[in-house]
MIFI-684990 format. One record per residue (C-alpha): x, y, z negated; residue in three letters. Coordinates in nm, 2 decimals, decimal comma, padded with zeros to 4 digits. Layout:
N
      c1      c2      c3  code
       X       Y       Z   Ala
...
//
This chain:
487
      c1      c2      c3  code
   11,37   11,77  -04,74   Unk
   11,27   11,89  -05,09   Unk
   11,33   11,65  -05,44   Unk
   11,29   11,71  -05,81   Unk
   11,63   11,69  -05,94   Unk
   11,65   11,51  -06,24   Unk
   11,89   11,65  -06,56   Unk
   12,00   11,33  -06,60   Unk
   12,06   11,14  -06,26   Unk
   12,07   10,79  -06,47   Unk
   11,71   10,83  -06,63   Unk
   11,57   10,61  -06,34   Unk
   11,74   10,33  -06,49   Unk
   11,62   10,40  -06,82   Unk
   11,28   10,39  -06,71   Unk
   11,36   10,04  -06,54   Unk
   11,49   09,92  -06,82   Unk
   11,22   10,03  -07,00   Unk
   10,95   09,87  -06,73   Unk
   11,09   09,55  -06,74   Unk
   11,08   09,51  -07,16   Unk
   10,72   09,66  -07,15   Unk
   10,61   09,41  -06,86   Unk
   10,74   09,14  -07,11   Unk
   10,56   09,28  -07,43   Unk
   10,27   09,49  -07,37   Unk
   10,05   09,28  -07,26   Unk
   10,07   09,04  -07,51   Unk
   10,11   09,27  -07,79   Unk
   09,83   09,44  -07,69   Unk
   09,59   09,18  -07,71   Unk
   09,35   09,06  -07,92   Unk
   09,53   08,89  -08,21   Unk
   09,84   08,79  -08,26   Unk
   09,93   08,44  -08,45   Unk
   10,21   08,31  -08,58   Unk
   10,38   08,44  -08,94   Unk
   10,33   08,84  -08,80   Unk
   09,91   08,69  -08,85   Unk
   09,97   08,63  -09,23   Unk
   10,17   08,96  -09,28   Unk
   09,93   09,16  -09,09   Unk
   09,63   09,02  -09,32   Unk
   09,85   09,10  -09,63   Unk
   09,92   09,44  -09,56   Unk
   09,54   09,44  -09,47   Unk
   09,43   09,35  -09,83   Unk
   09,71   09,53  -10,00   Unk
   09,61   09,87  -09,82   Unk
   09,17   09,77  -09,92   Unk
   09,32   09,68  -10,32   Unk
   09,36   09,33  -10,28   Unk
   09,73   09,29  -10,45   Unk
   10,01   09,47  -10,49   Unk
   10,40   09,56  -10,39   Unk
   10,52   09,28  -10,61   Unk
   10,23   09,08  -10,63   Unk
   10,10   09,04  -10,26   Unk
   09,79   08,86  -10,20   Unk
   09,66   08,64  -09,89   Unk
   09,37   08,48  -09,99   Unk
   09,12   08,33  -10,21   Unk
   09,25   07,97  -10,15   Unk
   09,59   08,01  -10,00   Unk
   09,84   08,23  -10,11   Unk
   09,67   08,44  -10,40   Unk
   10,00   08,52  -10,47   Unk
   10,24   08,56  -10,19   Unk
   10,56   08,48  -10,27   Unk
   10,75   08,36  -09,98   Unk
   10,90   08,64  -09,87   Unk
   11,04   08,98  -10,02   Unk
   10,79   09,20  -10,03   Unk
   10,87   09,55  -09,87   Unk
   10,78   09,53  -09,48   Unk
   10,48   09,37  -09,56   Unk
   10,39   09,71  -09,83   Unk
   10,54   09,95  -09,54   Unk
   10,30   09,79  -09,32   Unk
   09,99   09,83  -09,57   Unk
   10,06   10,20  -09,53   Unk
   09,98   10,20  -09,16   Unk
   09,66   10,05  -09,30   Unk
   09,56   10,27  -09,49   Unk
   09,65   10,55  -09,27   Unk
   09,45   10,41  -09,00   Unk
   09,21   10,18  -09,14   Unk
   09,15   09,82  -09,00   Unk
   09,21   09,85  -08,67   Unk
   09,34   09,57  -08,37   Unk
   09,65   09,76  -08,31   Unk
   09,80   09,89  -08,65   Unk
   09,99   09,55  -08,69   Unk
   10,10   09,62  -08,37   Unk
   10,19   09,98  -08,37   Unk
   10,42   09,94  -08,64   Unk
   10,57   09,63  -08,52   Unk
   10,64   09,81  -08,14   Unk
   10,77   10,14  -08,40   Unk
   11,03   09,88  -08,56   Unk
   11,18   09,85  -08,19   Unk
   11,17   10,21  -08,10   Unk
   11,35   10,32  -08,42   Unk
   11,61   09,98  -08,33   Unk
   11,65   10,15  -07,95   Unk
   11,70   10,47  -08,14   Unk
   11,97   10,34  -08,39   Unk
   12,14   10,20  -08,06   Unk
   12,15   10,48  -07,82   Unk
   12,31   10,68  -08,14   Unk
   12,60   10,43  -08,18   Unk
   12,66   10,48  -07,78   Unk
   12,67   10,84  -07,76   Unk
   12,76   10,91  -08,08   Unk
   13,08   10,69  -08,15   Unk
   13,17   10,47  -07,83   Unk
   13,14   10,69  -07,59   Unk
   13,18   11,02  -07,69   Unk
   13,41   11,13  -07,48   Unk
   13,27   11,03  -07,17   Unk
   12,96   11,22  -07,06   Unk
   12,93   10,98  -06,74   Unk
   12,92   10,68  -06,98   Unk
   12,75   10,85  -07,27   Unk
   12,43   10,89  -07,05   Unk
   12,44   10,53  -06,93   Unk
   12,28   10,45  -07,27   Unk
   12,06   10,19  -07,14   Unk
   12,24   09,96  -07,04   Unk
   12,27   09,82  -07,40   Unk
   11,94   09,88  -07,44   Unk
   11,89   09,70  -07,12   Unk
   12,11   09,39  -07,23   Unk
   11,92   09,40  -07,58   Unk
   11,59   09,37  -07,36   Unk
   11,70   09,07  -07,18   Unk
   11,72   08,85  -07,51   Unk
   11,40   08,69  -07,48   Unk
   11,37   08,68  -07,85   Unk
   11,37   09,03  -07,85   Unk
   11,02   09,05  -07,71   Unk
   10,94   08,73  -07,90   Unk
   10,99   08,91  -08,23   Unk
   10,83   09,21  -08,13   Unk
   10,51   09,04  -08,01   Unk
   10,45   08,86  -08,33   Unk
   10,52   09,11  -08,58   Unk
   10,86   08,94  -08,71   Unk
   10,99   09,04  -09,10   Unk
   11,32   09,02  -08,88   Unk
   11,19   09,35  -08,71   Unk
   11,19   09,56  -09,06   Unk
   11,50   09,37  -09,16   Unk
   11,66   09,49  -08,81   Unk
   11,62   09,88  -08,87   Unk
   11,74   09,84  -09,23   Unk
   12,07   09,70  -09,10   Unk
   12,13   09,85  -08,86   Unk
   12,07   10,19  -09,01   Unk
   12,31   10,04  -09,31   Unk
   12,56   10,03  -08,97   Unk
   12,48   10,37  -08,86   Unk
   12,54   10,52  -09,19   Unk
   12,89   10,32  -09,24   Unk
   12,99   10,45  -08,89   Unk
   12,94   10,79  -09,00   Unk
   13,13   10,70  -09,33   Unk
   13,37   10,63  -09,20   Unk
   13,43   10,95  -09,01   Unk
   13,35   11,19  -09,24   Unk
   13,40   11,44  -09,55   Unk
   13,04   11,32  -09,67   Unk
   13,14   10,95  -09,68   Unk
   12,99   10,93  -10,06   Unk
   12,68   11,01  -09,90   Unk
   12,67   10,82  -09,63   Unk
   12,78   10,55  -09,82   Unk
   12,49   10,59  -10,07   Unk
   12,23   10,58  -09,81   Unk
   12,40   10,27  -09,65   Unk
   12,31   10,11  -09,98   Unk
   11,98   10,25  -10,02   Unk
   11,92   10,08  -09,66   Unk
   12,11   09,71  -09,72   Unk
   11,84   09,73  -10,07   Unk
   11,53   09,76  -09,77   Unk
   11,72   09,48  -09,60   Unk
   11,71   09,26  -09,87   Unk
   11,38   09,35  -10,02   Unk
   11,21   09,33  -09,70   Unk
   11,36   08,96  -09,57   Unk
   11,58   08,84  -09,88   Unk
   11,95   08,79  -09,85   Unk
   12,02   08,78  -09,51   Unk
   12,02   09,14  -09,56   Unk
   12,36   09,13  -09,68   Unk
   12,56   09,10  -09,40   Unk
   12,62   09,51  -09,38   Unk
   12,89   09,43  -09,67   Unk
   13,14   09,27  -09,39   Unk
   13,08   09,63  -09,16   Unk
   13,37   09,82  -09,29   Unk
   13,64   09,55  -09,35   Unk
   13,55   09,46  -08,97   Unk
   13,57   09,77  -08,84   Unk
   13,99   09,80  -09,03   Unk
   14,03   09,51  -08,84   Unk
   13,93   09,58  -08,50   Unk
   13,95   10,00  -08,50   Unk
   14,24   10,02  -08,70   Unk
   14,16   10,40  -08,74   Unk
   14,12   10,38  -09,16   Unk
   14,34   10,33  -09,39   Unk
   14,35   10,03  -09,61   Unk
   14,27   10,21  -09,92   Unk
   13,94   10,41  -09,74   Unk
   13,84   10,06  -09,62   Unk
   13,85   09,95  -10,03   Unk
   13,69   10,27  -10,16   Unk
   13,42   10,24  -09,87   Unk
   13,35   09,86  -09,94   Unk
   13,37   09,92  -10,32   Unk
   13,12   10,21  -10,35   Unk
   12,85   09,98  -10,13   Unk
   12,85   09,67  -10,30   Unk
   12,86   09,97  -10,64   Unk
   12,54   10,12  -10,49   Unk
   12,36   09,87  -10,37   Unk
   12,44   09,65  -10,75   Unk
   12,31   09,96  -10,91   Unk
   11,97   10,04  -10,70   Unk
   11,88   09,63  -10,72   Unk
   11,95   09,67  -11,14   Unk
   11,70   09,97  -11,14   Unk
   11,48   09,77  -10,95   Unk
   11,48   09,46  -11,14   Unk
   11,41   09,64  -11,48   Unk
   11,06   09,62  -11,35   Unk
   10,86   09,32  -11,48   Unk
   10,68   09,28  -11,25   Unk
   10,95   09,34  -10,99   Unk
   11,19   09,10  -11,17   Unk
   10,89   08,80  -11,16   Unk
   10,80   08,85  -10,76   Unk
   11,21   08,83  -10,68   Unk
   11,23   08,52  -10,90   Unk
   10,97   08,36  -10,76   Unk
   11,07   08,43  -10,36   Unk
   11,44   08,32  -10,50   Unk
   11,29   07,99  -10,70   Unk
   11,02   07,92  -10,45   Unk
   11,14   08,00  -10,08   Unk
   11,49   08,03  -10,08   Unk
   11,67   07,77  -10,34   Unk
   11,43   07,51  -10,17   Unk
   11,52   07,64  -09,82   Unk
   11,88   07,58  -09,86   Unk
   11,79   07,27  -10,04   Unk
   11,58   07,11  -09,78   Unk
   11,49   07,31  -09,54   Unk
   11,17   07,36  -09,68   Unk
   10,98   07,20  -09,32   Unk
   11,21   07,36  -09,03   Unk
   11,47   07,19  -09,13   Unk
   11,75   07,12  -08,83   Unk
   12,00   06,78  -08,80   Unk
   12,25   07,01  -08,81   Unk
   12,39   07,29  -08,98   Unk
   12,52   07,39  -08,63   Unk
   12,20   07,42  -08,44   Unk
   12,26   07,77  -08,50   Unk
   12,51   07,81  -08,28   Unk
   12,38   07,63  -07,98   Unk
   12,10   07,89  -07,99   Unk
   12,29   08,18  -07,99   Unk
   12,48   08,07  -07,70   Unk
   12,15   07,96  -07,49   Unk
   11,93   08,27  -07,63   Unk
   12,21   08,54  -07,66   Unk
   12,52   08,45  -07,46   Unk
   12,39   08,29  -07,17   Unk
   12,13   08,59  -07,10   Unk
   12,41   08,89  -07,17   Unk
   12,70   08,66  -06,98   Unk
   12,44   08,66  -06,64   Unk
   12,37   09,02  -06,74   Unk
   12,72   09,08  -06,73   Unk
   12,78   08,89  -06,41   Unk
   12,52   09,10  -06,20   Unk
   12,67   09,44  -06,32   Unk
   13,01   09,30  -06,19   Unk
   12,89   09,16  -05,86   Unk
   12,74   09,54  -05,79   Unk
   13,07   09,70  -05,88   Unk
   13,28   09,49  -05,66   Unk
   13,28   09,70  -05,33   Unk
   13,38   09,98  -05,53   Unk
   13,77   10,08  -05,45   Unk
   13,86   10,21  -05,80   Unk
   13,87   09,92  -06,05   Unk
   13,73   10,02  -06,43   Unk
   13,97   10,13  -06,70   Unk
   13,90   09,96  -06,96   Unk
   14,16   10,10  -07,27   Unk
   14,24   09,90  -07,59   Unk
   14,00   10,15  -07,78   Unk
   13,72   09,98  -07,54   Unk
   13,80   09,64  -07,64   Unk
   13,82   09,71  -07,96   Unk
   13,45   09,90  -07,98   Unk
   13,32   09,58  -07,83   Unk
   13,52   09,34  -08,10   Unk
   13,34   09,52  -08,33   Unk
   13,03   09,49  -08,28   Unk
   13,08   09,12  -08,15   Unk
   13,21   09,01  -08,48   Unk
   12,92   09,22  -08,64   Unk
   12,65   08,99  -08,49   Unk
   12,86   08,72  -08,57   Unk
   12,86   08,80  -08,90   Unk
   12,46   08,89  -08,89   Unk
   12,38   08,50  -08,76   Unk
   12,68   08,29  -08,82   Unk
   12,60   08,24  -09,24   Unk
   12,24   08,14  -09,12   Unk
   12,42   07,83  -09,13   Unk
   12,44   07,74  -09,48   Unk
   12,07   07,65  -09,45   Unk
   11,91   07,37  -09,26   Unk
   11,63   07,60  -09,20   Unk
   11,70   07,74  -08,88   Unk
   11,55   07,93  -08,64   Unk
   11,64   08,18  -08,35   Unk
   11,41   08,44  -08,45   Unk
   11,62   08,46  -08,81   Unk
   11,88   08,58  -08,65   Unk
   11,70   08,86  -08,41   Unk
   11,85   09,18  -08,62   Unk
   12,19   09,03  -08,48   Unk
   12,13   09,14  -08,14   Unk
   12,16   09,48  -08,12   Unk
   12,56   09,39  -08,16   Unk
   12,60   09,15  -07,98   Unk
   12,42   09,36  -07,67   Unk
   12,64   09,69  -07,72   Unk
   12,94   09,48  -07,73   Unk
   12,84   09,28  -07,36   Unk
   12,72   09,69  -07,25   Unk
   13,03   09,83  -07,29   Unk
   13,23   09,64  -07,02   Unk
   12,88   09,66  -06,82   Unk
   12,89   10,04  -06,83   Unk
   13,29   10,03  -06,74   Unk
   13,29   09,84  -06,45   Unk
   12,93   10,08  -06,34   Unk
   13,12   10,37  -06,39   Unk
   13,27   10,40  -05,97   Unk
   12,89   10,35  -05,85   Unk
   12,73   10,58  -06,14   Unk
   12,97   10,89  -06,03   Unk
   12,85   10,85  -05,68   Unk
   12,49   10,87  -05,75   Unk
   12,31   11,10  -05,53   Unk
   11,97   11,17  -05,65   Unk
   11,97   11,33  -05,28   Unk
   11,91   11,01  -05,12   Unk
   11,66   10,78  -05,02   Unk
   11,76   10,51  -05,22   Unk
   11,76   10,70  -05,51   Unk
   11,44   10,83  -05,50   Unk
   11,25   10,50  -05,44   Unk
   11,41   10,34  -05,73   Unk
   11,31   10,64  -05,94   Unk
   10,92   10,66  -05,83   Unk
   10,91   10,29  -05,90   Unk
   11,07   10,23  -06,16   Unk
   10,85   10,55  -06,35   Unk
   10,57   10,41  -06,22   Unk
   10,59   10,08  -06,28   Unk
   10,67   10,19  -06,66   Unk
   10,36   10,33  -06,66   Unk
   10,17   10,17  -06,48   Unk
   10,20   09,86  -06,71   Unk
   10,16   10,11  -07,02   Unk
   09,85   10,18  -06,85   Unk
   09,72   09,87  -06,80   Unk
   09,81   09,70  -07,15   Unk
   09,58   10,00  -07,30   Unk
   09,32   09,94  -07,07   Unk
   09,25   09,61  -07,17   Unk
   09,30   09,55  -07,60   Unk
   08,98   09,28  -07,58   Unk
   09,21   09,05  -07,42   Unk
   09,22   08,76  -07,57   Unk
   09,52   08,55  -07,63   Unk
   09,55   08,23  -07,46   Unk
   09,65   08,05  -07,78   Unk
   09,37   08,26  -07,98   Unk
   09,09   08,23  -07,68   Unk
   08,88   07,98  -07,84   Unk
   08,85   08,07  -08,17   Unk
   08,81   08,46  -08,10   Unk
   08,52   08,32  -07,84   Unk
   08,37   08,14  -08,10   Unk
   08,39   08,33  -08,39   Unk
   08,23   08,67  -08,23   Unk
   07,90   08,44  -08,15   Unk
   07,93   08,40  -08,53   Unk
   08,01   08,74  -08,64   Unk
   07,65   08,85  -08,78   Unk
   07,67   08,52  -09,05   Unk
   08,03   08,57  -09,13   Unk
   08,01   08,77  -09,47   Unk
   08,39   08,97  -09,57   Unk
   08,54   08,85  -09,87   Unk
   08,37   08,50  -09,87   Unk
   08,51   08,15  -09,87   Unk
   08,39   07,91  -09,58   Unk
   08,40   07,54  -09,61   Unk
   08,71   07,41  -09,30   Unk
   08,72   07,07  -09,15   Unk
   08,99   07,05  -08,92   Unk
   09,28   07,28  -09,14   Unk
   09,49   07,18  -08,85   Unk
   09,38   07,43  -08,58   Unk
   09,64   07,71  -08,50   Unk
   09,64   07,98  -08,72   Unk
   09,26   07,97  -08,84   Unk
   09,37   08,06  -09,19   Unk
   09,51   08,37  -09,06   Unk
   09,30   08,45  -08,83   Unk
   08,96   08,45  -09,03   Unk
   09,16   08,62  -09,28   Unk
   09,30   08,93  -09,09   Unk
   08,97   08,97  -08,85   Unk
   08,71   08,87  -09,07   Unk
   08,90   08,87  -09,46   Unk
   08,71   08,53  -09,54   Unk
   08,95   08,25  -09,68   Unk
   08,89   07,91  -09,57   Unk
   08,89   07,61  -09,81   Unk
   08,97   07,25  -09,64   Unk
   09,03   07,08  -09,99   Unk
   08,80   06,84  -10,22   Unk
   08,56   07,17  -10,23   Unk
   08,53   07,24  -09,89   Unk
   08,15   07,14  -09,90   Unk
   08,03   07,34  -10,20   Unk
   08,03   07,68  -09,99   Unk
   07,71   07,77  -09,82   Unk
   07,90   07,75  -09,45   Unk
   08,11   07,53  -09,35   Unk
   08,39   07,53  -09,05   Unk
   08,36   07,21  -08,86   Unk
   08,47   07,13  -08,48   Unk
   08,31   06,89  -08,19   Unk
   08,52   06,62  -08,35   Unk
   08,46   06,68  -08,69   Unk
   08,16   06,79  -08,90   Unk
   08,03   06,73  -09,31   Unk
   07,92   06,46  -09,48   Unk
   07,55   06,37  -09,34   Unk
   07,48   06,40  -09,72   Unk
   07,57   06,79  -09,80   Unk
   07,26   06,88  -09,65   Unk
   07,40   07,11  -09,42   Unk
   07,22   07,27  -09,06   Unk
   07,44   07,37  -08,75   Unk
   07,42   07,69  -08,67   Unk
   07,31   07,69  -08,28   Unk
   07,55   07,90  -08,06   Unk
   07,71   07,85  -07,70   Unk
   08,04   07,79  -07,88   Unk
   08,37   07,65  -07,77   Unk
   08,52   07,43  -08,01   Unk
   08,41   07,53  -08,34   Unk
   08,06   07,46  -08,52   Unk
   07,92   07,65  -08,85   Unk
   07,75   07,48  -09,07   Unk
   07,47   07,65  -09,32   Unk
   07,36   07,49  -09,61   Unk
   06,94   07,46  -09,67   Unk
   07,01   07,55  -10,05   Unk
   07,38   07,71  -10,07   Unk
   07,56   07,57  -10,39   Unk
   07,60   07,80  -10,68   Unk
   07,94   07,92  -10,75   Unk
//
């Protein structure tokens, strides 16, 4: 019986792999909406990309935010050039936030066939199993859906990795160095500090590889911290520059390792408890099914002291990546997502050994074969399919207000502020922002606007002289004053 032969037999599994992250993702990130912190980013880079604020001086909105300081500001500027690319559209946010993982799959797959394995063209095409382990982190899908700073902040650092590994392998190390630097300066820029932790790469990788000499380890280390010290003075000469990074450090930061600055944890080791429920646990079961399918398998993986050593690496990398999250009470798992590219190539690489007696008798000839690779590409696309097919879903968390809101679309004038009642709902301060740019005002003034926000439970004072706005609405009511206030 005739078959398409496939160049690379393992590709099926690649496209499993690949089914099961997008059936975790897609259709969420595809919706309408998004909430959470990724909601306030999105309708930043939205006004910075229509003239409303700047690199340094980001702006949210008329009543909140005017000047966003509470993060660095680079993702949020790379994501205003999607913007204006493509103009205000549902799935820009989202486009760049799904492109953040595909370059981070990238960056990973390069590290496997590039470095680990590149000697081994069974294991060097068995690429996604990390990429498989780094889609089991449920975080991982977490971030992705909702837009994360952590994404940006992941492709810096890791390139900063990439770059290093290179460095340290070849006659162009000055360069690689250099553009290692350039990348730890995105890191920082685009989350703050945490950014950093590509400075422990090279001194880690003398202690576990042992394949540098001591004074190449100094010269590489040296001329980082040089670069990246030089391309943050540069930087900072800017005035304007100088204030934004002041006021993120005096603002966000000092305050956040003061007290936590409202996610603050009991412990400084909450940290650590995460990792080993949402990173551990996950690859450790990972780990445990690859081993229980290579057991009937006579010849027993060969795993060398160069193996071991590959997998150190990148475990202590991730350590290093998460671990100093510590010093804060603020803690949270999604701060520490750009660790887990490590710490899911270190847990791959015994996966792939112990696959190695079942990948070499893969027969893309049998029956088995064939029905794993039909479903799995179909199942890939299938749910690529459907995720497209329906953008006007709504979120569950977002139902009632989208609901509501479209009723009162032909009232709702852009770049207006509204009157709120109850501030307290779930991301309506982003979301009126990003969908409809109107702020929302739920101070002393919130009743000298001409509408006003209110819910079932909560509407104005009898006396502002305000008329509901009749519509078949959900949960929220507009108000419209007879004789709007002057401003």
């Amino acid at each position: 019986m005739a078959y398409m032969r496939i160049k690379n037999k393992q590709t099926p599994f690649l496209w499993l792999a690949c089914a099961i992250f997008f059936t975790a993702t897609l259709p969420g990130l595809f919706s309408f909406g998004m909430g959470g912190d990724g909601q306030i980013y999105s309708a930043i880079a939205l006004n910075m990309a229509e003239g409303l604020g700047s690199l340094w001086q980001p702006y949210f909105s008329a009543t909140m935010f005017s000047k966003f300081y509470e993060h660095p500001p680079l993702a949020i500027w790379m994501q205003a050039q999607l913007f204006k690319l493509f103009g205000d559209h549902n799935l820009v946010e989202k486009i760049y936030s799904l492109s953040t993982h595909f370059v981070i799959a990238g960056f990973i797959i390069y590290i496997w066939r590039r470095f680990i394995f590149k000697q081994d063209t069974l294991l060097r095409d068995a690429y996604w199993i990390p990429l498989l382990f780094w889609f089991c982190l449920p975080e991982v899908s977490h971030s992705l859906r909702h837009d994360y700073l952590e994404n940006t902040l992941g492709v810096f650092t890791l390139a900063s990795a990439v770059t290093l590994l290179l460095a340290t392998q070849s006659r162009y190390w000055v360069v690689w160095v250099l553009l290692s630097g350039i990348a730890v300066v995105g890191a920082i820029l685009s989350k703050g500090p945490v950014g950093l932790f590509p400075l422990a790469f090279i001194t880690l990788y003398k202690l576990t590889l042992k394949d540098i000499t001591l004074f190449r380890t100094t010269m590489l280390s040296l001329l980082l911290i040089v670069v990246i010290t030089i391309t943050m003075w540069f930087i900072l000469l800017d005035e304007h520059a100088r204030n934004s990074i002041l006021q993120y450090l005096n603002g966000q930061l000092f305050e956040a390792l003061r007290d936590g600055r409202g996610k603050a944890r009991g412990t400084h080791f909450y940290i650590i408890g995460r990792i080993f429920i949402d990173v551990l646990l996950p690859l450790i079961f990972a780990l445990g099914i690859f081993r229980y399918f290579s057991r009937n398998y006579r010849n027993e993986a060969i795993i060398t002291t160069t193996h071991y050593r590959w997998a150190s690496l990148f475990f202590l990398v991730g350590i290093s990546a998460s671990v100093p999250s510590m010093v804060s009470l603020k803690q949270d798992i999604t701060y520490i997502a750009p660790s887990f590219p490590y710490f899911a190539i270190s847990a791959a690489i015994f996966a792939a050994l112990w696959s190695r007696p079942w990948l070499e008798n893969l027969n893309q000839a049998t029956r088995g074969y064939r029905i794993v690779a039909i479903a799995s590409l179909s199942a890939m696309l299938g749910i690529i399919l459907y995720s497209l097919s329906n953008l006007d879903r709504l979120l569950p968390r977002q139902a009632e207000i989208t609901h509501d809101m479209r009723l009162y679309g032909a009232f709702l004038k852009p770049r207006t502020t509204i009157g709120l009642c109850d501030s307290d709902y779930l991301d309506i301060d982003s979301f009126m922002m990003r969908y409809y740019r109107i702020s929302l005002d739920a101070g002393p003034a919130a009743t000298s606007h001409p509408l006003y926000l209110g819910t079932k439970n909560c509407s104005p004072n009898p006396g502002k002289r305000y008329v509901k706005i009749d519509a078949k609405t959900k949960y929220f009511i507009l108000y419209k004053q007879d004789t709007p206030s002057s401003h």
